[in-house]
C-alpha positions in Angstrom: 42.3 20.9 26.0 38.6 22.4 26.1 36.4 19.0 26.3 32.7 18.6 26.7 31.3 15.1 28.3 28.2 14.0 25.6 26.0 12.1 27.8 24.0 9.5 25.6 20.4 8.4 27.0 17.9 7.9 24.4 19.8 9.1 21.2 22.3 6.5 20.6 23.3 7.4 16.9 26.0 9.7 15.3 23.4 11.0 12.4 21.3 14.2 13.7 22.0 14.2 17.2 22.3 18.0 18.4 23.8 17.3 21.6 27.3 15.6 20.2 26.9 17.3 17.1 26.9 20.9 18.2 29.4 19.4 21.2 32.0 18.6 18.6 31.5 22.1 17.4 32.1 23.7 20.0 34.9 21.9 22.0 38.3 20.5 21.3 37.6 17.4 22.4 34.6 15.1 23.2 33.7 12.3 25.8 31.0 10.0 24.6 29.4 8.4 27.4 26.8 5.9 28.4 26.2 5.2 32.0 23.8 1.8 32.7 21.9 3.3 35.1 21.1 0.8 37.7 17.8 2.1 39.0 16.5 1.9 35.5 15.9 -2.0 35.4 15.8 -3.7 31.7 13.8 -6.5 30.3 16.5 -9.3 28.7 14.7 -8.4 24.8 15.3 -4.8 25.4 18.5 -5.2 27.5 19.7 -6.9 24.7 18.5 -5.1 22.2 20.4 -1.8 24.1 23.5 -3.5 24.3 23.3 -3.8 20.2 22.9 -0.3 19.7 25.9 0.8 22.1 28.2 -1.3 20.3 27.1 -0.3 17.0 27.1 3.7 18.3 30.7 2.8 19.5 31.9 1.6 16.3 30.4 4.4 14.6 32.2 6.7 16.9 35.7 4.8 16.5 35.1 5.4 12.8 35.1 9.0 13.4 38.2 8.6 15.8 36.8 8.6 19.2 35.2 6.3 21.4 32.1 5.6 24.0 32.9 5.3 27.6 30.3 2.9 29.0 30.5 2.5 32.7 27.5 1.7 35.6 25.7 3.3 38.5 24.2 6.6 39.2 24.2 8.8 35.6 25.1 12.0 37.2 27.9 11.0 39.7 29.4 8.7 36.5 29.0 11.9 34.4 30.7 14.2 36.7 33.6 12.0 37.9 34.1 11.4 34.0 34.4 15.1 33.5 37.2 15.7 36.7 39.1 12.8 34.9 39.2 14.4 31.6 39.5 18.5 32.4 36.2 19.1 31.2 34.4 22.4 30.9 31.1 21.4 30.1 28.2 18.6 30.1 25.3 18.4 27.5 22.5 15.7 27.4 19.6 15.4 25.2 16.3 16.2 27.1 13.7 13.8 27.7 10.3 14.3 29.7 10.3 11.2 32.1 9.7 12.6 35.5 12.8 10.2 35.8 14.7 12.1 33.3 13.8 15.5 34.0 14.6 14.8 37.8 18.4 13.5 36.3 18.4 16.6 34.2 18.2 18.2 37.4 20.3 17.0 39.4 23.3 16.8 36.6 22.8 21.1 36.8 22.8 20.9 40.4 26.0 18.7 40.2 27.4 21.1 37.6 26.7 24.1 39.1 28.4 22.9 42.2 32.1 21.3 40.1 31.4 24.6 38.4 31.0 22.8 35.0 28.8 24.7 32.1 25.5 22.3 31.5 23.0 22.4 28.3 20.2 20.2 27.6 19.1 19.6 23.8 16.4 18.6 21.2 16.5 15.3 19.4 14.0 12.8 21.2 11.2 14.1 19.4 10.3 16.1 16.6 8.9 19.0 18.2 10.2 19.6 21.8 7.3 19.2 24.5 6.2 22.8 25.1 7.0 24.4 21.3 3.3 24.4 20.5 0.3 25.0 22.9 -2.9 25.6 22.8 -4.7 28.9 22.9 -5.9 29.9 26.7 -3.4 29.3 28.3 -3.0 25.6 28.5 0.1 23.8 29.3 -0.3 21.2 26.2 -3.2 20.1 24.1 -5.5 17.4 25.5 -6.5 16.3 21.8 -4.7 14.7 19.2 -6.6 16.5 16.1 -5.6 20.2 17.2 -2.1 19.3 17.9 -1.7 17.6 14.9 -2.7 20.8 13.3 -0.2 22.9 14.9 2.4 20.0 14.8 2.2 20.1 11.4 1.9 24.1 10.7 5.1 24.4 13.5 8.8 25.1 12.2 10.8 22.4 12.5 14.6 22.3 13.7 17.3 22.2 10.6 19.0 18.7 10.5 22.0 18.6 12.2 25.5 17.4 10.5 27.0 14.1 11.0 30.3 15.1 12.9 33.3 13.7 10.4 35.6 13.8 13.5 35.4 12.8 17.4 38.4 13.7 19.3 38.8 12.4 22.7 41.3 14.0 25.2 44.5 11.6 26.0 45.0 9.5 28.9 41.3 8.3 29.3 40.8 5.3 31.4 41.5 2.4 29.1 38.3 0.2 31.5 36.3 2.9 30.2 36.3 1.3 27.0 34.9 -2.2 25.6 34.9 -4.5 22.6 32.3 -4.0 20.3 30.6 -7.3 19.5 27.2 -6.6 17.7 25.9 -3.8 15.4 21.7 -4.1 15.6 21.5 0.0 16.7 21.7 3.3 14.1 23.4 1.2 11.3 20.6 -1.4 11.0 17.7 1.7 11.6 19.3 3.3 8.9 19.1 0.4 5.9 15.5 -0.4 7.5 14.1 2.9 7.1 15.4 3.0 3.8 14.0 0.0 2.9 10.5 1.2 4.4 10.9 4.0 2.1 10.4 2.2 -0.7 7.3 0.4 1.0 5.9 4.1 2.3 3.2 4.7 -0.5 0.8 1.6 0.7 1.5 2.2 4.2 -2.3 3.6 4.7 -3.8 0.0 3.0 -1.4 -2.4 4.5 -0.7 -1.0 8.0 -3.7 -2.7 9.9 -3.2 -6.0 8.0 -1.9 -8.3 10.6 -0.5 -11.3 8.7 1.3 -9.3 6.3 3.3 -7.5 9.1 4.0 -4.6 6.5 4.0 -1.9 9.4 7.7 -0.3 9.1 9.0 -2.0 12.6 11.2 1.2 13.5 9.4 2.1 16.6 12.3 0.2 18.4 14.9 2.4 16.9 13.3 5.4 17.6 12.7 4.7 21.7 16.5 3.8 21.2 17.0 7.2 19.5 19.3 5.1 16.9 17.2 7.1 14.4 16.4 10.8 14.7 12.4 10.9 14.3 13.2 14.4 13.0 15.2 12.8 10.4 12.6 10.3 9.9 10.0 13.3 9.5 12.4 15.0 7.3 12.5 11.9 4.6 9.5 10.7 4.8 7.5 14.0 4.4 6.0 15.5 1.1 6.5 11.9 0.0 3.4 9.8 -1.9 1.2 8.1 0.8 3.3 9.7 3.9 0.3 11.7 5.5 -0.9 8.6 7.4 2.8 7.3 8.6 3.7 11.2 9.9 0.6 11.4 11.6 1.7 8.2 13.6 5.3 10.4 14.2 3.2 12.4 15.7 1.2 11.2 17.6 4.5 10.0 19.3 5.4 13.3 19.8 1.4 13.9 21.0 1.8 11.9 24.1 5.5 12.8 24.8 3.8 16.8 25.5 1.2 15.0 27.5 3.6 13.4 29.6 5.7 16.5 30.1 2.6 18.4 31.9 1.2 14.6 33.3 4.4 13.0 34.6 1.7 10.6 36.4 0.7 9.3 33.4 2.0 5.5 34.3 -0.2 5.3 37.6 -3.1 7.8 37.6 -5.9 8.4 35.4 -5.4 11.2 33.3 -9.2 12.0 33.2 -10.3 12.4 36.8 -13.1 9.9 37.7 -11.9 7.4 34.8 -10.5 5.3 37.0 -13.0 3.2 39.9 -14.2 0.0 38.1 -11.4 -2.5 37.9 -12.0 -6.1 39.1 -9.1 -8.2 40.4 -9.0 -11.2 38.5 -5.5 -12.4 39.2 -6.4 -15.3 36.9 -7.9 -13.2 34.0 -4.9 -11.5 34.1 -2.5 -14.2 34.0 -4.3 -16.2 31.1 -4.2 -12.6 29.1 -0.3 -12.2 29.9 0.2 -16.0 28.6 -2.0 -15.7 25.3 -4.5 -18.5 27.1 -7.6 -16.7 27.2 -9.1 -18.9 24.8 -10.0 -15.8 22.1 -7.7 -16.3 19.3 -6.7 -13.1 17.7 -5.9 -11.9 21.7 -4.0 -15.1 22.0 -2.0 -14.6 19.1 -0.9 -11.0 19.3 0.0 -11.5 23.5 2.3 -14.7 22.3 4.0 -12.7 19.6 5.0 -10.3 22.2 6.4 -13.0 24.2 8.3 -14.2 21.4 9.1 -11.3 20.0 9.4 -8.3 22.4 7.2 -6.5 20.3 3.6 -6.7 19.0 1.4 -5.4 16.2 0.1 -2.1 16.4 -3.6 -3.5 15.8 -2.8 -6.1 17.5 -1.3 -4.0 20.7 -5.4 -2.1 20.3 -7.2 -5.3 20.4 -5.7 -7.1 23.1 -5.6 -3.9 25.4 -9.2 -3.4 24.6 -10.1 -7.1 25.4 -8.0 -6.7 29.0 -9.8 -3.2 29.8 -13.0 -3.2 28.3 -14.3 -7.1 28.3 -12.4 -8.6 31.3 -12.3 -5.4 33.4 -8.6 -5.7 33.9 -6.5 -2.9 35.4 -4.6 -0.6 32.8 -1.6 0.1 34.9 -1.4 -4.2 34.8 -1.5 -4.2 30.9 0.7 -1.3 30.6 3.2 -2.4 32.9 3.6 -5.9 31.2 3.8 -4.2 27.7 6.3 -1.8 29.1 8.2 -5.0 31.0 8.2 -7.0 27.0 8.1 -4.2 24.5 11.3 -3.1 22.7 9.8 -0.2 22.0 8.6 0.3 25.7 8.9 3.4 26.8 6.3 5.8 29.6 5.0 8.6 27.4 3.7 6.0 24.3 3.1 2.8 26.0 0.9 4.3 28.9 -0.6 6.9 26.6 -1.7 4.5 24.4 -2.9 2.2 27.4 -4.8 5.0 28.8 -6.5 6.1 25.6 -7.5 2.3 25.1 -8.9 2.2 29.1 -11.0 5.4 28.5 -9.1 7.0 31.1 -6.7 8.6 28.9 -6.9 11.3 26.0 -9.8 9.2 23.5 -12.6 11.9 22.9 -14.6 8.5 23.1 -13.6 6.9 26.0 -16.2 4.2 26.1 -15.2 2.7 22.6 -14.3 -0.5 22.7 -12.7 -3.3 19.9 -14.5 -6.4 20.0 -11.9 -8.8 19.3 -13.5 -11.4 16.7 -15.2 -8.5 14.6 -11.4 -7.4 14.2 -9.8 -10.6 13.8 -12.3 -10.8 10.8 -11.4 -7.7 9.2 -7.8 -7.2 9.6 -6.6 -11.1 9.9 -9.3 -12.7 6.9 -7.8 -15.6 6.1 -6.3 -16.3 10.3 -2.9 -16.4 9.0 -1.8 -14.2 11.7 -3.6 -15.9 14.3 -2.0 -19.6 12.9 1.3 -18.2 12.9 1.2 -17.6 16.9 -0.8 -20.5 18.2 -0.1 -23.2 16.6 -2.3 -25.9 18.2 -5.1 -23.7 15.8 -2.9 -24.5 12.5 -5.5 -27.4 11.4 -8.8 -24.6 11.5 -8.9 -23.4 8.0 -9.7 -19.7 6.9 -11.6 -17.7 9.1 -13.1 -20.3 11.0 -10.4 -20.5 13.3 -11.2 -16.9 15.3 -14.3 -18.8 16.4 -13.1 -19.5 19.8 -16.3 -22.0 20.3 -14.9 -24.6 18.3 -11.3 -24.2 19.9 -9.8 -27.4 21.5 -10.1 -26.6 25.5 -6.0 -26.8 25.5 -6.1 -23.9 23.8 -7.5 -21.8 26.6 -6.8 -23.9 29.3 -10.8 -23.3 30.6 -11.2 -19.7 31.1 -12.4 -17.7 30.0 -15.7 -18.8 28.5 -16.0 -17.1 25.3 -19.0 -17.2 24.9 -19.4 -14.4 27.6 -17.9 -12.0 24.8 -20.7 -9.2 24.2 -21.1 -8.0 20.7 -19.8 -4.4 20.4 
């Protein structure tokens, strides 16, 4: 029986996924697999958050009659011992731009080359695959969001790809290759969120920056996951009323996904040379920052939703970074690596693109911008409802009287920093 191995990595979902789509195609029969790769350690929100979306990719692909194998250790030796057990011809894999990634892409057509096993890598992490659009001279990827978001925008886009009817795996697999499914918070609950969102899309450019309503769509999770397609996402969202403003976002995911794929440093070196000499260590700034105790309210709030929640405001995510980077002097790679550690949604290209751009050592045209955090608290949190909702020893300071950190309670801040040292920018 002619039988592919799908390897799943970041596009656990059934709907527009070219890899097992054109797989099923093309082969007789298909192995879904998923390998938890043990040199790839996991937060506990995100771990369980994956662990959602495999069971809820599994019983998609049971509906379709097949199965996920889900087994542990080194992705390429799991993937190629999987294909001797079950005759196959062939591996594919969705590609990714990790220097992690790229290096397992690698190796898995090193591996296959050697078992003499056919390998293809394909499209679906992004929109646009890293590379598709460059800039004129010569350059490996554009530096600047506004000209890629031209080209982005004037590219061709990929067709949609069907949503296979039927998996068929060969006989006699391993039976321990295959568990119960107990949970479905993966492509199934991305799907009726998005929809949902859909419906909310046309304010999205008044409401988006409003913290206390929390009225941002929340599928950034889904889409690290790759339980949605954000070609799909692109696709149903586009040409709508009031989309421009939530593509552009999509993009700008894709923006620092090309800048990754020429930077693969991006996590630990300054992506502008000479950014990166003024960091103090203030082991007890930092600490205070990570804890949501640095006595500045709107900070303290969004860094305790993100310990509560595993995932943070997207204004929110820009005012605490600034405060870190820009007022306490705080190493990036610190902030980034706790974000990346918490978030959901934490993955290199986005989180330490974004980190970078807030530092001034990233891809910001104005690198020495900063947010000062009560001017934003006052604008995008009026009424401190956000701010009440996280720190709840402030729920007795009414309206916006209660991002004045000089009349917080010392227990809120436990002492440091002062915030009166805040300067006014």
């Amino acid at each position: 029986m002619n039988t592919c191995v799908v390897l799943f990595t970041r596009d656990l979902r059934v709907h527009d996924n070219p890899a097992l789509a054109q797989s099923v195609r093309a082969f007789e029969a298909v192995v879904p697999l998923f390998v938890h790769d043990s040199s790839l350690a996991a937060g506990a929100p995100r771990a369980r958050f994956l662990r959602g979306a495999l069971d809820d990719l599994r019983g998609a692909l049971r509906q379709r009659g097949g199965d996920l194998a889900e087994l542990r250790g080194d992705p390429v030796r799991e993937a190629v011992r999987v294909a001797r057990s079950a005759g196959a011809s062939a591996i594919a894999v969705a590609g990714d731009v990790s220097g992690y990634a790229r290096s397992r892409e690698q190796r898995l057509a090193a591996a296959c080359e050697s078992e003499r096993l056919a390998f293809r890598t394909f499209p679906g992490v992004t929109i646009l695959p890293p590379g598709e659009v460059r800039p004129g001279g010569g350059g490996s990827h554009y530096k600047v969001f506004t000209p890629y978001y031209r080209a982005w925008t004037a590219a061709s886009w990929r067709a949609l790809e069907t949503t296979p009817l039927r998996v068929v795996l060969p006989p006699d697999l391993p039976k321990s290759w295959f568990k119960s499914t107990t949970g479905s918070d993966g492509e199934t609950a991305a799907r009726e969120r998005l929809t949902s969102w859909l419906s909310r899309l046309e304010s999205y450019a008044e409401i988006h920056d409003d913290l206390a309503a929390d009225r941002t769509s929340r599928l950034s999770p889904y889409l690290h996951f790759g339980c949605l397609s954000p070609r799909e996402v692109a696709e149903r969202t586009h040409g709508r009323e009031g989309a421009e403003p939530f593509v552009r976002q999509l993009c700008w995911r894709d923006f620092y996904h090309q800048v990754l794929h020429s930077f693969p440093d991006l996590r630990h070196k300054a992506y502008r040379a000479g950014a990166d000499d003024r960091w103090r260590d203030e082991k007890d700034a930092l600490q205070a920052w990570r804890e949501g105790h640095t006595g500045i309210p709107v900070v303290d709030a969004g860094m305790r939703q993100l310990l509560a929640e595993g995932w943070m405001h997207n204004r929110a995510r820009l005012i605490t970074a600034s405060y870190l980077t820009k007022h306490l002097n705080c190493d990036w790679r610190a902030g980034g690596d706790h974000f990346f550690d918490l978030l959901l949604d934490g993955d290199i290209a986005n989180n330490f693109g974004n980190w970078q751009w807030v530092a001034g050592t990233g891809n910001d045209t104005k690198p020495y911008r900063r947010f000062n955090p009560i001017r934003q608290a006052e604008r995008f949190d009026p009424d401190g409802d956000y701010v009440r909702r996280y720190v709840p020893e402030l729920a007795g300071i009414p309206g916006k009287a209660v991002h004045e950190p000089w009349k917080l309670p010392a227990s809120a801040h436990r002492g440091y920093p002062s915030p009166l040292t805040l300067d006014a920018h």
